[in-house]
VEXMI-562709 format. One line per field, with one value per atom (N, C-alpha, C): chain; atom name; z, y, x negated. Coordinates in pm, whole numbers. Atoms other than C-alpha are relative to their C-alpha. Layout:
cadena <- c(A;...)
atomo <- c(CA;...)
zz <- c(Z;...)
yy <- c(Y;...)
xx <- c(X;...)
//
This chain:
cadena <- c(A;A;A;A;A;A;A;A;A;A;A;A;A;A;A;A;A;A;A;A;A;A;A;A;A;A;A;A;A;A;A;A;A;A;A;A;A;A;A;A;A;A;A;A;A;A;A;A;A;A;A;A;A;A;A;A;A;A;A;A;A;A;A;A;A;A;A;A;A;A;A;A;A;A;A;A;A;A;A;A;A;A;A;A;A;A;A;A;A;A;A;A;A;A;A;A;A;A;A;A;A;A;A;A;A;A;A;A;A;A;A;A;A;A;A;A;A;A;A;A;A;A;A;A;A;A;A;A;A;A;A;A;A;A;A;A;A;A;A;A;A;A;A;A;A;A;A;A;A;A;A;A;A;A;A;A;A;A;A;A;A;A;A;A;A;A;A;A;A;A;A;A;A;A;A;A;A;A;A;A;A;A;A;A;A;A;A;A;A;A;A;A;A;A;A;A;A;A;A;A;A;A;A;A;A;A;A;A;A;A;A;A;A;A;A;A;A;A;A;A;A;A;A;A;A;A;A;A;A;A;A;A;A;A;A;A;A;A;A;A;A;A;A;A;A;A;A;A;A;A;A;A;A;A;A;A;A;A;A;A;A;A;A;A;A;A;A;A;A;A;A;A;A;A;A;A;A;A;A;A;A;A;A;A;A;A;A;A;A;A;A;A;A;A;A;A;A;A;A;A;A;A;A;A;A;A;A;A;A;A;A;A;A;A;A;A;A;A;A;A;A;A;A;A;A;A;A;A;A;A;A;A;A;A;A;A;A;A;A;A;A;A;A;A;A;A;A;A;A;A;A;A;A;A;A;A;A;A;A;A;A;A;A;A;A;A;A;A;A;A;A;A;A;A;A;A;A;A;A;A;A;A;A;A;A;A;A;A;A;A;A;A;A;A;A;A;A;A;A;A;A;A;A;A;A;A;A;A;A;A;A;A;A;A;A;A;A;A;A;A;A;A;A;A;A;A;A;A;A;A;A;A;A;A;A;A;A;A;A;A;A;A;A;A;A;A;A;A;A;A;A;A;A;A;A;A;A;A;A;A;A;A;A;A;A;A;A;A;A;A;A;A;A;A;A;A;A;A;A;A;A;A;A;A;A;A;A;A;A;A;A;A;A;A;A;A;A;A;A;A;A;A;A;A;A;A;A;A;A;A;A;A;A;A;A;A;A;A;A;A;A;A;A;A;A;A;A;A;A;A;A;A;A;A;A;A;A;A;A;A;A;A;A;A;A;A;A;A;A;A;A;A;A;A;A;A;A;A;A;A;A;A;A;A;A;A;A;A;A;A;A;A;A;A;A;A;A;A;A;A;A;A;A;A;A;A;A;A;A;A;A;A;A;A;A;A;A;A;A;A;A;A;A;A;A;A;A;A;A;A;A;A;A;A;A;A;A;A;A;A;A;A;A;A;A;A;A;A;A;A;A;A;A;A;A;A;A;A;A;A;A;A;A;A;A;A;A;A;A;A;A;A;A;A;A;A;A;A;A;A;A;A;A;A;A;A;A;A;A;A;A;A;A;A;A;A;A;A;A;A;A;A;A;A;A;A;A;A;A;A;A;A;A;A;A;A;A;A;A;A;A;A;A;A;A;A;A;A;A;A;A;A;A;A;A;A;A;A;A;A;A;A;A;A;A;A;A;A;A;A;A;A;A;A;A;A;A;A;A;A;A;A;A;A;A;A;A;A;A;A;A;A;A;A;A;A;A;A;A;A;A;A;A;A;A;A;A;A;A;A;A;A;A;A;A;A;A;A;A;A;A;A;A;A;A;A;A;A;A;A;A;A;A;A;A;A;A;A;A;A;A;A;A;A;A;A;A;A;A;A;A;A;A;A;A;A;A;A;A;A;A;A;A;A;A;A;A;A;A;A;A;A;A;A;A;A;A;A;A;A;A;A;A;A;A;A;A;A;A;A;A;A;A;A;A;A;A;A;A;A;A;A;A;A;A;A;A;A;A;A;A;A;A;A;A;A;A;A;A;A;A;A;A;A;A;A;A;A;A;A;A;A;A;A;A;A;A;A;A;A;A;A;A;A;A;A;A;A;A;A;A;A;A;A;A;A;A;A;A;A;A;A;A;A;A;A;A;A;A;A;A;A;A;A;A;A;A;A;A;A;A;A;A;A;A;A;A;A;A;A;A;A;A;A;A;A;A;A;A;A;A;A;A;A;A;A;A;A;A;A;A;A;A;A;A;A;A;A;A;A;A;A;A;A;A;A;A;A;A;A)
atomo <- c(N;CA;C;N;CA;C;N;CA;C;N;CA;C;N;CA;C;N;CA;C;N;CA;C;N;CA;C;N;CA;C;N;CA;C;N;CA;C;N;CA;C;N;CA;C;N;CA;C;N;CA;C;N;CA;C;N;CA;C;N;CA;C;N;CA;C;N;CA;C;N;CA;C;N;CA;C;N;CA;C;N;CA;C;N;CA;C;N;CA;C;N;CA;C;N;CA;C;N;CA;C;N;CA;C;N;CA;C;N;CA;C;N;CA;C;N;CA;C;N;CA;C;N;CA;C;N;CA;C;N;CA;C;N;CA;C;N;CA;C;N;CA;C;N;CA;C;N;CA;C;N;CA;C;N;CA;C;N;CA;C;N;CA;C;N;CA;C;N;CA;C;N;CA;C;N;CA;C;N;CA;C;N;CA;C;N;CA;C;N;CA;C;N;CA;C;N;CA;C;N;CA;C;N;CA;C;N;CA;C;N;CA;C;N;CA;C;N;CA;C;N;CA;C;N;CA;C;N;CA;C;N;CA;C;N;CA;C;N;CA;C;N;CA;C;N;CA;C;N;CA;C;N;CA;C;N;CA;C;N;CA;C;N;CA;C;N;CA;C;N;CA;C;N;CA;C;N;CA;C;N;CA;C;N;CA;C;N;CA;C;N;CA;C;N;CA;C;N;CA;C;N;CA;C;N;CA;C;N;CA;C;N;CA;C;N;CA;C;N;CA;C;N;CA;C;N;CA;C;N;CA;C;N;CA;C;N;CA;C;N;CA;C;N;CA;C;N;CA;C;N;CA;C;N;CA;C;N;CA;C;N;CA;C;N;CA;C;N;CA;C;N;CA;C;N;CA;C;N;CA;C;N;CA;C;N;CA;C;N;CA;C;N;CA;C;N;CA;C;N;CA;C;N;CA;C;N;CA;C;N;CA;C;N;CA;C;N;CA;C;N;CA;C;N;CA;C;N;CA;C;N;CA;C;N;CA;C;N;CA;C;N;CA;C;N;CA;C;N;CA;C;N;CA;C;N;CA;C;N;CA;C;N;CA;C;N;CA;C;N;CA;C;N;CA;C;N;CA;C;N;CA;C;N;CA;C;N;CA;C;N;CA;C;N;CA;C;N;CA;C;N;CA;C;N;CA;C;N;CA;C;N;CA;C;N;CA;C;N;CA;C;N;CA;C;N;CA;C;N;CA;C;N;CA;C;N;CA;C;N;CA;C;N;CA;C;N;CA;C;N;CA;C;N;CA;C;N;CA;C;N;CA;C;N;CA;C;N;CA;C;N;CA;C;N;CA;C;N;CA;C;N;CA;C;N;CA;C;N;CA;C;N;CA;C;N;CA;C;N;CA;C;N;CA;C;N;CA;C;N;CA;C;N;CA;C;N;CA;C;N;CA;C;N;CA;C;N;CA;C;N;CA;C;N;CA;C;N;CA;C;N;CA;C;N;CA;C;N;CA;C;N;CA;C;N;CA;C;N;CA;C;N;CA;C;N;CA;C;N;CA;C;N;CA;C;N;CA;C;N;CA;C;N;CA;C;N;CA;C;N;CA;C;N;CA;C;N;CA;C;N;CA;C;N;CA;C;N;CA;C;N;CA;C;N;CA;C;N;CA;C;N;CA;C;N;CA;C;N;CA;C;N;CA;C;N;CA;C;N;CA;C;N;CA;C;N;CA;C;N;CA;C;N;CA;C;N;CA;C;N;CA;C;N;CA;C;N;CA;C;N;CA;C;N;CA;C;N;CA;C;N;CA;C;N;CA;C;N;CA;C;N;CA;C;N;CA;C;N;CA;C;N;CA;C;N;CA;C;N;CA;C;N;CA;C;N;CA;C;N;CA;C;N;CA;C;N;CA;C;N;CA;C;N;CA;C;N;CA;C;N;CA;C;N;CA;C;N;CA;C;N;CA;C;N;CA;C;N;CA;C;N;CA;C;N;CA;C;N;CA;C;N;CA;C;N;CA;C;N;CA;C;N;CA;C;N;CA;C;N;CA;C;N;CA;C;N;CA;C;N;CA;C;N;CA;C;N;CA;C;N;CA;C;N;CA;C;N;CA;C;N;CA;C;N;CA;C;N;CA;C;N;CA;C;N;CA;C;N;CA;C;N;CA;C;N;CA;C;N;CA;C;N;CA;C;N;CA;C;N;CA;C;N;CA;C;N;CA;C;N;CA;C;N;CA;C;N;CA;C;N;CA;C;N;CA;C;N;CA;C;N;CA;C;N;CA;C;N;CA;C;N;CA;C;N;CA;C;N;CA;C;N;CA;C;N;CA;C;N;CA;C;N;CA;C;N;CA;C;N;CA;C;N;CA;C;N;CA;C;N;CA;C;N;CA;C;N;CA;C;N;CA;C;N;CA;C;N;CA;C;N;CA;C;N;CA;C;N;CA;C;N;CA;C;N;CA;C;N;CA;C;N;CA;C;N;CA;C;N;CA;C;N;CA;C;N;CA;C;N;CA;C;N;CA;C;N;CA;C;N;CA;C;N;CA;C;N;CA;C;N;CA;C;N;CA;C;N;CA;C;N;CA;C;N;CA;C;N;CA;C;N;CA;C;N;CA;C;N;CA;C;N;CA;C)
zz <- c(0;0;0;-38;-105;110;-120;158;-24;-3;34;3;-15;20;179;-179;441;60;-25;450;26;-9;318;42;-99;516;114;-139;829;-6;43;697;10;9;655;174;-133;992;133;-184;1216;22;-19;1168;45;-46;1284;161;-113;1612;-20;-9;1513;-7;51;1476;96;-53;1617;26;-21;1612;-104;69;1479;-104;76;1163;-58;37;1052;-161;129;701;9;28;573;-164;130;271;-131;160;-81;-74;52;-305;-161;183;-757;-6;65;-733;51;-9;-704;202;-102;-334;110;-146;43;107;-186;387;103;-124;736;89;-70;1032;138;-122;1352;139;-99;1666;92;-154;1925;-129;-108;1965;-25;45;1788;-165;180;1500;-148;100;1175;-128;142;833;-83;17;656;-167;145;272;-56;71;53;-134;210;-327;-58;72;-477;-154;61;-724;-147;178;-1044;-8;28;-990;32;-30;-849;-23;51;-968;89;-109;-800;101;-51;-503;53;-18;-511;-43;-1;-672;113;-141;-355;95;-98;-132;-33;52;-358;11;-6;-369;131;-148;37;33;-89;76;-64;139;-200;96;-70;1;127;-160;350;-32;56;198;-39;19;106;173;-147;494;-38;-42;398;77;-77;550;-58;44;388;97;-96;585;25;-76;806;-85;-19;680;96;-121;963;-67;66;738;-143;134;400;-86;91;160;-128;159;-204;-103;135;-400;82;11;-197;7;-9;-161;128;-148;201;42;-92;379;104;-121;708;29;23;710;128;-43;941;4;0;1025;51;-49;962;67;-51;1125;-130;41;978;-67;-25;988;-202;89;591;-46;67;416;-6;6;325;142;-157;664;97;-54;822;-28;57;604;-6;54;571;140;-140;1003;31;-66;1000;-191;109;621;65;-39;804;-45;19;746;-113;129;394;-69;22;322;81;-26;549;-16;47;457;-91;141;92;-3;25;151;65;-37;336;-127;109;80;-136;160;-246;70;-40;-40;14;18;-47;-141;135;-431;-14;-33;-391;-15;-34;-233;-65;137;-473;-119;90;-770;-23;29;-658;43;-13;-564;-124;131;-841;-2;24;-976;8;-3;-880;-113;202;-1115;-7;13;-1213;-154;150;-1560;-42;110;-1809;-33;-1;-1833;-67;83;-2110;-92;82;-2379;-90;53;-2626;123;-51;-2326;66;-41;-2162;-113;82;-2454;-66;3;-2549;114;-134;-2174;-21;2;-2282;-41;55;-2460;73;-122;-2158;-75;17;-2216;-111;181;-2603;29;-22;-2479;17;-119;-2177;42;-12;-2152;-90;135;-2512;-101;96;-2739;-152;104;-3061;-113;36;-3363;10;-26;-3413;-58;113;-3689;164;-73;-3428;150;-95;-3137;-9;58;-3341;18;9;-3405;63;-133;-3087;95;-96;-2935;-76;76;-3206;41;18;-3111;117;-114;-2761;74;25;-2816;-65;56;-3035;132;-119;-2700;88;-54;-2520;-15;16;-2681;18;-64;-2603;125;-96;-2273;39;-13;-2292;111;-103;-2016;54;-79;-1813;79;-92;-1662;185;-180;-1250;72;-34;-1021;75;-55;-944;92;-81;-726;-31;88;-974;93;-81;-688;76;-83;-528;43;-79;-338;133;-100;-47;65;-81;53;22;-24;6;94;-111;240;154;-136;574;95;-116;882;141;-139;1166;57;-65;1359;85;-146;1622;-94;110;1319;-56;83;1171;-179;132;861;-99;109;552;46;-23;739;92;-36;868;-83;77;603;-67;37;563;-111;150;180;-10;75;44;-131;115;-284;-109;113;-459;-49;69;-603;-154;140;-967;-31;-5;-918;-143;150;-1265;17;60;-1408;-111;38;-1547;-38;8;-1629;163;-117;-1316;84;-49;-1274;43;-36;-1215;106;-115;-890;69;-26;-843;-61;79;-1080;78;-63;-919;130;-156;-560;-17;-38;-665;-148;56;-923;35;-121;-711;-65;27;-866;114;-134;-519;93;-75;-334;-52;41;-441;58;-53;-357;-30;3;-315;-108;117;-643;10;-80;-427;9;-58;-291;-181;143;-684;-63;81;-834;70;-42;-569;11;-6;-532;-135;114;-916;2;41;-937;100;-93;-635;9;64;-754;-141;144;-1121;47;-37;-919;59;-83;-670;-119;91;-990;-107;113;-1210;-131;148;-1460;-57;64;-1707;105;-70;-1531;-111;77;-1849;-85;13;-1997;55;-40;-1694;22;-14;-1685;-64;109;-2004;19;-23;-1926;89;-113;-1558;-79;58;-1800;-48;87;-2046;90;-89;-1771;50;-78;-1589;-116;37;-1895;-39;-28;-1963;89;-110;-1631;-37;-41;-1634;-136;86;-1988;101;-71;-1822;97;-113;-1506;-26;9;-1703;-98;15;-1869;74;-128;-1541;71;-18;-1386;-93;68;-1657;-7;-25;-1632;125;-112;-1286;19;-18;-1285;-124;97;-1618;-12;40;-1642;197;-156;-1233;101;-93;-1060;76;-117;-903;-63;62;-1014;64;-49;-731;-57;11;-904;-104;71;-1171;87;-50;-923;2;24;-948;-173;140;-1314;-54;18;-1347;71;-51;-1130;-82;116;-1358;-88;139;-1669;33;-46;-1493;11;-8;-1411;-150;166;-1775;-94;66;-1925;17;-38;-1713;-55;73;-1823;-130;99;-2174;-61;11;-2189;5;-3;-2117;-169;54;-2416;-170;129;-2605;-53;44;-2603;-31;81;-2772;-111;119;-3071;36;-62;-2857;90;-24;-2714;-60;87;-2993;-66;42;-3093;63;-71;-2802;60;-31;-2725;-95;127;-3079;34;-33;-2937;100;-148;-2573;1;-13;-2489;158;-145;-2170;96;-35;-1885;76;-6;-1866;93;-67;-1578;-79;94;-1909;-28;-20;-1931;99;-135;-1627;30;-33;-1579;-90;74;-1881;29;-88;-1744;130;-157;-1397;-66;7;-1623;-39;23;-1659;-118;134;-1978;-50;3;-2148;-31;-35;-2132;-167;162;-2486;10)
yy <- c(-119;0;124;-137;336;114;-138;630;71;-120;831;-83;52;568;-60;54;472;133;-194;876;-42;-31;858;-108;65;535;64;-64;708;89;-120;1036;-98;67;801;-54;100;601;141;-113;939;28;-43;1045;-107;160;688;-42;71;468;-27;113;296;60;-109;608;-56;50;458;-143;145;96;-69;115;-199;-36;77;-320;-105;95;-652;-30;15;-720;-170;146;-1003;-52;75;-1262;82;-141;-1024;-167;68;-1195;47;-26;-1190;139;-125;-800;61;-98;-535;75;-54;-465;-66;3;-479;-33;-21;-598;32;39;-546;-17;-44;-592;23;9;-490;-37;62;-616;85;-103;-286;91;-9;-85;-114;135;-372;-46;14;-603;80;-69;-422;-60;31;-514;157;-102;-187;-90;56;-239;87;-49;-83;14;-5;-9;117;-119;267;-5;-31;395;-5;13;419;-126;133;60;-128;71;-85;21;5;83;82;-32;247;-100;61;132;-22;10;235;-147;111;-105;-103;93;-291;41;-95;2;-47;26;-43;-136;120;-409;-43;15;-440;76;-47;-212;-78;104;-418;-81;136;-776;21;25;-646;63;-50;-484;-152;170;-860;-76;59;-952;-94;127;-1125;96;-39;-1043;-11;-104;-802;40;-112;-646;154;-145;-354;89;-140;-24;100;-83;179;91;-143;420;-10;9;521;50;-81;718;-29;76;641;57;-108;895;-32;43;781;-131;152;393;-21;53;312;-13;-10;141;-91;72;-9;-95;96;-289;-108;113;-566;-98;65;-811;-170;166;-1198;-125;67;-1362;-74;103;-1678;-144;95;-1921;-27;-13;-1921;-176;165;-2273;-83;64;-2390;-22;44;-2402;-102;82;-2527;-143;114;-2787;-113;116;-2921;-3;84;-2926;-117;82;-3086;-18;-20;-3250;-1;14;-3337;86;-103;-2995;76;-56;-2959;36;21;-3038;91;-57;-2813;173;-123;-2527;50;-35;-2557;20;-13;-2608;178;-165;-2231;74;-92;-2107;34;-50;-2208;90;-93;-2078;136;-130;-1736;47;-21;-1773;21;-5;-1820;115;-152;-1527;147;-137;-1307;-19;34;-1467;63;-52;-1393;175;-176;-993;46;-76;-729;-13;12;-742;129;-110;-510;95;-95;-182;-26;42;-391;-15;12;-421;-157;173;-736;-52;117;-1052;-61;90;-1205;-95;125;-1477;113;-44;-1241;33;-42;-1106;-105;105;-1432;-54;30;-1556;79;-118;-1239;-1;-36;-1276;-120;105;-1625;21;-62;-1429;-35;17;-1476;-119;135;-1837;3;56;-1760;84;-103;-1447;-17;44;-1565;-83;165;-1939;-32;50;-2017;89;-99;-1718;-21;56;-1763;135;-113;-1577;40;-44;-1328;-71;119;-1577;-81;104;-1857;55;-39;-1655;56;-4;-1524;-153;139;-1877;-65;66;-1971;36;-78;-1721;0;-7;-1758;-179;130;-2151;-5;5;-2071;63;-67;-1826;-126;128;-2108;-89;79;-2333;67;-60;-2098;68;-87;-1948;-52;89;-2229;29;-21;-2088;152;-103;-1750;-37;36;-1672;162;-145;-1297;-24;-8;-1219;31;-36;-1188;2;-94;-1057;-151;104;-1307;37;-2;-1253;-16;6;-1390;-69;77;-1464;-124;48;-1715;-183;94;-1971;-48;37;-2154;124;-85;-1902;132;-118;-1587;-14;3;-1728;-34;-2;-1703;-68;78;-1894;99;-51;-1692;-35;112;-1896;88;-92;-1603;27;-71;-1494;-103;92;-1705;-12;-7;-1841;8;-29;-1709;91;-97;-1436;-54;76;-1715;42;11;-1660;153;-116;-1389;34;-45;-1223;74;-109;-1101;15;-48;-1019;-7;32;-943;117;-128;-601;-18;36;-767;-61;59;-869;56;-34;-876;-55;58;-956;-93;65;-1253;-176;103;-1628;-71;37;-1744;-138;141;-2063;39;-49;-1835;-61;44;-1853;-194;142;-2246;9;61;-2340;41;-78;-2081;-103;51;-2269;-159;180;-2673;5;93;-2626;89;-98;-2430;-102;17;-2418;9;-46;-2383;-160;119;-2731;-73;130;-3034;-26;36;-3053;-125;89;-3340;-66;-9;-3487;-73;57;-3647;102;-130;-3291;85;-66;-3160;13;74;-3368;-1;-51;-3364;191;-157;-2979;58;-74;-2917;-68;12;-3119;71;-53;-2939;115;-127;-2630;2;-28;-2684;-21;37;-2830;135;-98;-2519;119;-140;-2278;-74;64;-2508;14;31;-2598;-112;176;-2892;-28;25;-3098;-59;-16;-3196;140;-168;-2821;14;-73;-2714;-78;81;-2980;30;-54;-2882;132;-142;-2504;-47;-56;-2558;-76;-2;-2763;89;-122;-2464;75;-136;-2226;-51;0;-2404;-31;-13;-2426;158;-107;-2074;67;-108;-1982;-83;-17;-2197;-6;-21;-2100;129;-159;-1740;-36;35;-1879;-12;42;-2036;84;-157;-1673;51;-100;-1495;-57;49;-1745;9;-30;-1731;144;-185;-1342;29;-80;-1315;-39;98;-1571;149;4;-1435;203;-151;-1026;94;-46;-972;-37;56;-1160;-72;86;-1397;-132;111;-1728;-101;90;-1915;-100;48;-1941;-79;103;-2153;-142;120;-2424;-7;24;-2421;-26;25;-2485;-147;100;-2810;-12;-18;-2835;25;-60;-2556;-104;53;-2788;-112;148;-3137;39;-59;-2913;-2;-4;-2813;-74;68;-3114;-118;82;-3292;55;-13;-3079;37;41;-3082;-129;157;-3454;10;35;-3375;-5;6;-3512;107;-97;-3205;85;-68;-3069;-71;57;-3280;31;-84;-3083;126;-139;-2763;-106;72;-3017;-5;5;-3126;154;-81;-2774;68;-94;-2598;-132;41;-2913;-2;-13;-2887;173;-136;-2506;11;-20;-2548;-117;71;-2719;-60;52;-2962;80;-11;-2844;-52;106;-3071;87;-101;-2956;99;-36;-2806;137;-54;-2613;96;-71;-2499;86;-80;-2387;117;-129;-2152;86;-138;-1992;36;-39;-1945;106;-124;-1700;115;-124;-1333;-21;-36;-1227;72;-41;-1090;145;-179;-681;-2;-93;-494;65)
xx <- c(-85;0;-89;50;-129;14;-24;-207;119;-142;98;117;-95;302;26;-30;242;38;-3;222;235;-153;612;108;-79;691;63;-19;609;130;-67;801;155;-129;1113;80;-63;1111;3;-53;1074;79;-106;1384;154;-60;1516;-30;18;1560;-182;137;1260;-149;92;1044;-144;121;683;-6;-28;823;-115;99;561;60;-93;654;-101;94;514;48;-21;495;43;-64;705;-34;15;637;161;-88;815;58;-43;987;-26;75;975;-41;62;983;-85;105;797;-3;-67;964;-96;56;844;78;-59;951;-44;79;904;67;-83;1030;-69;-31;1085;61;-71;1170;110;-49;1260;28;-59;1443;89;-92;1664;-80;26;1594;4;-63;1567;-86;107;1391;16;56;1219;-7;72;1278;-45;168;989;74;-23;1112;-23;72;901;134;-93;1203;-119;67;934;-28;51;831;146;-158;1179;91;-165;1463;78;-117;1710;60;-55;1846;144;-164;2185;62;-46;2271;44;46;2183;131;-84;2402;136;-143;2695;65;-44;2717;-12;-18;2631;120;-89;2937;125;-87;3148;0;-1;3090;47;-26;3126;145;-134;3493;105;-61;3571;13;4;3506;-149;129;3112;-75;124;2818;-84;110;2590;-75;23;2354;-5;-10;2408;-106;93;2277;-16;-38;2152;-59;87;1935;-12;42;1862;-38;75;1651;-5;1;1748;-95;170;1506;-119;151;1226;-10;57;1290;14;-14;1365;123;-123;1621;-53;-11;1651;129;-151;1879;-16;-58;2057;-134;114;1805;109;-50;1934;-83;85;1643;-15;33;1493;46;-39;1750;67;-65;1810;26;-6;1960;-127;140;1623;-59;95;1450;97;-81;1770;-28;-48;1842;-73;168;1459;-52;29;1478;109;-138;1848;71;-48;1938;129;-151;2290;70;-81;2334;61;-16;2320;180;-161;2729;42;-66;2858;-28;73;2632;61;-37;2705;140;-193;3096;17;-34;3090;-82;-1;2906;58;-72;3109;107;-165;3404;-68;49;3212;6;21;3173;137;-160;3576;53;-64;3627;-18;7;3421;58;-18;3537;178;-146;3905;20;-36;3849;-3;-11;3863;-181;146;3520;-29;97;3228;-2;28;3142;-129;149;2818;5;54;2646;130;-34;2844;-99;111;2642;96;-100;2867;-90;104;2760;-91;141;2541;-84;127;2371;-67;43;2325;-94;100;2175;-155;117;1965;-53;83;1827;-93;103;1650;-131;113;1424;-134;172;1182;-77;24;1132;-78;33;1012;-74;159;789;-75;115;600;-18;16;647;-65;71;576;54;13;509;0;0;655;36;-79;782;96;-140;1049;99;-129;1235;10;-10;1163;103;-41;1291;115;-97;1576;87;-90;1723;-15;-19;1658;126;-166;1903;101;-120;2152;8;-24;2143;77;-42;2189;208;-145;2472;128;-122;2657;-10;2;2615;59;-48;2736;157;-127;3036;108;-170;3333;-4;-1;3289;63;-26;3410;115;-114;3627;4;-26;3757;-129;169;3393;50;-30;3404;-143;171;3113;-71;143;2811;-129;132;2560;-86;117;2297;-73;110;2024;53;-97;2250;-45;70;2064;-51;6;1945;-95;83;1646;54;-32;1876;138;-143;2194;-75;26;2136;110;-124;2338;3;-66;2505;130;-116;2676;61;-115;2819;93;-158;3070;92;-114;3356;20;-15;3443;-108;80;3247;-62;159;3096;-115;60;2906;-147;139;2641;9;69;2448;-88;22;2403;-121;121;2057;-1;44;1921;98;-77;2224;10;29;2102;35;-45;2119;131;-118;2482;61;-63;2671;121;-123;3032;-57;17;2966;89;-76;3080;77;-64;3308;-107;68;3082;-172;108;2753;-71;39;2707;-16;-23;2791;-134;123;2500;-62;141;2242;21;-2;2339;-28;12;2343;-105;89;2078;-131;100;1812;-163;183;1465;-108;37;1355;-35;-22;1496;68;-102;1661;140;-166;2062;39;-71;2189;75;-73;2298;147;-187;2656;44;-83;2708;7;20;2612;119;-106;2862;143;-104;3131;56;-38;3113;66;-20;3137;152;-166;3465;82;-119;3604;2;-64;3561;44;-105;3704;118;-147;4009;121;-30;4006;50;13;3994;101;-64;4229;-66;83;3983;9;29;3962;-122;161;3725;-116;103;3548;-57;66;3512;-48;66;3399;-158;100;3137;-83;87;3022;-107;57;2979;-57;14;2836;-132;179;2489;-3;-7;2541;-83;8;2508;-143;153;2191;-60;109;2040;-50;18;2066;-88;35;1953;-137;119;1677;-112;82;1509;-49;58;1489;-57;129;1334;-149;135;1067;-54;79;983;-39;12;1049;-139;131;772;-92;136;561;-68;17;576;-82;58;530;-144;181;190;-99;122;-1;19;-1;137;2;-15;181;-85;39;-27;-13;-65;141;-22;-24;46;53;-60;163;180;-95;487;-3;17;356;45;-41;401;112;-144;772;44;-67;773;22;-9;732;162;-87;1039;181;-88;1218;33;6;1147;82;-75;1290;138;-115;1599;66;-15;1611;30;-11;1571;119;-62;1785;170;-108;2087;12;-47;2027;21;-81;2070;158;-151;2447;4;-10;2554;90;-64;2747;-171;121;2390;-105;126;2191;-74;15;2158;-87;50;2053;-185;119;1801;-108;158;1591;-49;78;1571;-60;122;1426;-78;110;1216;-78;65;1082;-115;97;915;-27;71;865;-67;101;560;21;4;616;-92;110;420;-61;113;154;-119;106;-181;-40;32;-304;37;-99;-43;24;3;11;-88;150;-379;6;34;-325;70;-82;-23;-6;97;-208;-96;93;-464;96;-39;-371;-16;-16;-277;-134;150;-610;35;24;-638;-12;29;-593;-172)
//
């Protein structure tokens, strides 16, 4: 962290409870953003998002006041500086799905059943005023995969997203708001609250109007941890039932949808390793790819199969080691 940027931490937190409070830096996540927290005068986490390198943070504000308007649990804003990047937020401790689940699996089923019923509950409010994530843009977002995974041409990368789009388009449906990040490491468990505000909502700054089945996929096909492929398979039929869906349509769309998501993963990782720095997240690709491959085997996509395995290159150690180097400097 640059001097002017601890300069206009400080400048932020004096005018706060926490004004001389310790803040310990916490493990960041894909972006460009910061945590910290504090313990006194009460829990708080200190988020970091330099507005030229992160974005505005009104997104974040708007959709934490959106969810907690539904009755979830967003966290608390006790402070907030949007032109310089600082907020002070709600502090959910530690206890997120993942850590739970990998001290107590028992717990995995009752976790996941409160959380689709969260997807439920957003799915049936009026949708957020967030960006559309419909089928061209879904498909125009694969782009990653053909950039920074395996760099191809513009023909090739063209009729890649026009293949994807045709795979995609028997799915159209009235768009409704997604959460996008929607996984085990961003739900949290608070057991003092009832119901669905049981679990506590992070990183849903990129929240879009999107396909109704969004969120489901992001949660039972988690590039992260392995779900249960009983709870996978029972969950998906009991929400097409809950939402009166065909249960073979929606079967179709809910591989559609994770393959979608996870071409862009395996850009987004390849991005963050070879143009950011971060190569640790190469180790999740292998992962990505088994995900990937496993739902284009569903049989309506066998066609969409041989053609993006015909341009993505497995990734083999080989592989892997080259997208672990930085991109080479102009």
């Amino acid at each position: 962290m640059s001097d002017r940027r601890k300069d206009d931490q400080l400048a932020f937190l004096q005018g706060t409870d926490w004004a001389g409070s310790t803040f310990t830096p916490l493990s960041g996540d894909a972006s460009s953003r910061r945590y910290f927290r504090a313990t006194t005068p009460k829990p708080a986490i200190l988020m970091d998002a330099p507005p030229q390198t992160c974005g505005s943070m009104k997104p974040f504000v708007d959709m934490a006041n959106y969810l907690s308007a539904l009755g979830l649990s967003s966290p608390k804003i006790y402070e907030a500086d949007l032109q310089a990047g600082f907020l002070l937020l709600e502090d959910f401790q530690d206890d997120d799905f993942a850590s739970l689940i990998g001290r107590d699996n028992s717990l995995e089923n009752s976790l996941y059943s409160t959380a689709i019923e969260v997807t439920h509950t957003v799915l049936d409010a009026e949708p957020a005023h967030v960006t559309d994530y419909d089928i061209p843009e879904m498909a125009r977002a694969c782009d990653l995969a053909f950039l920074h995974y395996a760099p191809q041409s513009q023909m090739t990368v063209d009729e890649a997203i026009a293949a994807i789009h045709s795979a995609l388009t028997p799915f159209q449906a009235t768009l409704r708001t997604s959460l996008r990040d929607y996984h085990a490491e961003n739900l949290h468990w608070l057991p003092n609250r009832k119901g669905i505000a049981r679990i506590g909502l992070l990183d849903f700054q990129d929240a879009v109007n999107t396909l109704p089945s969004y969120d489901l996929v992001s949660l039972l096909r988690d590039v992260r941890r392995n779900v249960s492929p009983d709870l996978a398979h029972s969950a998906r039929i009991a929400f097409a039932d809950r939402r009166g869906l065909d249960q073979s349509a929606f079967q179709n769309e809910f591989h559609m949808v994770a393959v979608q998501r996870n071409l862009r993963i395996l850009g987004i990782f390849a991005r963050l390793s070879r143009e950011l720095g971060k190569p640790h997240y190469v180790d999740l690709i292998p992962r990505v790819w088994g995900l990937l491959q496993e739902d284009l085997r569903h049989p309506p996509l066998a066609g969409l199969q041989t053609h993006l395995n015909a341009i993505l290159p497995e990734p083999d150690t080989a592989y892997l080691n080259k997208l672990r180097q930085p991109c080479p400097t102009p």
